[in-house]
C-alpha positions in Angstrom: 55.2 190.5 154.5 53.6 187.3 153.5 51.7 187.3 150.2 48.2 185.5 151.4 45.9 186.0 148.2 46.6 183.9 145.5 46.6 186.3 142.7 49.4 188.2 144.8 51.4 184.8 144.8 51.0 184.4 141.2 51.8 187.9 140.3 54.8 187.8 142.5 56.2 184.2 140.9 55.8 186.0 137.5 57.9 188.9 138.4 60.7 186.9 139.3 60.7 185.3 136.4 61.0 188.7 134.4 63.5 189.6 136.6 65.9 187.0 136.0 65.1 186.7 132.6 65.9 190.5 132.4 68.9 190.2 134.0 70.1 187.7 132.1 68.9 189.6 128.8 70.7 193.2 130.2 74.3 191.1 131.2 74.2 189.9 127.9 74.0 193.3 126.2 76.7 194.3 128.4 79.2 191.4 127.6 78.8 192.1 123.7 79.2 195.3 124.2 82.2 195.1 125.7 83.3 192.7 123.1 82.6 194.9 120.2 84.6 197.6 122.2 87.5 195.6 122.7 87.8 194.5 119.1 87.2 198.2 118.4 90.3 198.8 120.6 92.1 196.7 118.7 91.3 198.5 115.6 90.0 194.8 114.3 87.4 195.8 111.5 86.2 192.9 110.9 85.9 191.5 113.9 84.6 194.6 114.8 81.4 194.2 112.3 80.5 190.5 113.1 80.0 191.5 116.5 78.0 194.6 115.6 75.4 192.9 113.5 75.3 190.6 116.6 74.9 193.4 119.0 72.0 195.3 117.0 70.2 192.1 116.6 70.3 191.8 120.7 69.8 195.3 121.5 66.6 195.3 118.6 65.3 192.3 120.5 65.8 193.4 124.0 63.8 196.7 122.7 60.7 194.6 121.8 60.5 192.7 124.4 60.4 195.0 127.0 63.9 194.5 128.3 64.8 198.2 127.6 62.9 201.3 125.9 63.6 201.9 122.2 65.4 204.4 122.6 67.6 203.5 124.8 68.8 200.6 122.2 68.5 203.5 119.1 71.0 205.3 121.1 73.5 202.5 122.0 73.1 201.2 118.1 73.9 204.5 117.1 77.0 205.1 119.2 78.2 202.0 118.3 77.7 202.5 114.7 79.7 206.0 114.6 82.9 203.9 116.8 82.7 201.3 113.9 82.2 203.9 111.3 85.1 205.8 112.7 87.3 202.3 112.9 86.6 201.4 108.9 87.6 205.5 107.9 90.6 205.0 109.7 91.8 201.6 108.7 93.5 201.3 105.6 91.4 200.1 102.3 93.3 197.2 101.9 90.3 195.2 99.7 89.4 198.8 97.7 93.2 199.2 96.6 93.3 196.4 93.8 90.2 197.3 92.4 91.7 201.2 91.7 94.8 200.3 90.1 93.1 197.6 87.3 90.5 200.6 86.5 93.7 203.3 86.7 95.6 201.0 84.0 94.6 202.0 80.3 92.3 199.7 78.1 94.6 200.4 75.2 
């Protein structure tokens, strides 16, 4: 159906551009994602956590624009955070070690 009235046309021009740049916004979300659960995989904390503070920045941004609902990126944050929670309990504390045995030694 051909769009004749030109507020249909203009409507229609602006809907592809949402598309697309939704699209573009959604594949995005999904390659980080996948990043963060590879390094997650790999049991890498810290690469692990750089990509997470990337991936609630994007998911927080896709939520205000419209991209997704709110929720939707509350929930994915939140699952993320309890896999990289989960990752830094089971890791060992290699950087909190040090710092126990020079307060374990005596002053004296």
């Amino acid at each position: 159906m051909a769009l004749r009235i030109k507020s249909a046309k203009k409507k229609h021009r602006q809907s592809l551009k949402r598309r697309a740049r939704n699209r573009f916004v959604k594949s995005s979300l999904k390659t980080k994602t996948k990043g963060f659960l590879q390094a997650v995989e790999a049991k890498d904390f810290a690469a692990a956590d750089s990509v997470f503070k990337g991936l609630v920045s994007a998911f927080d941004k896709a939520a205000s624009k419209g991209v997704i609902h709110k929720r939707n990126a509350s929930r994915n944050v939140a699952r993320m955070s309890r896999k990289l929670h989960a990752l830094s309990a089971s890791a060992p504390p290699a950087a909190s070690a040090p710092a126990e045995e020079s307060a374990a030694t005596p002053a004296d």
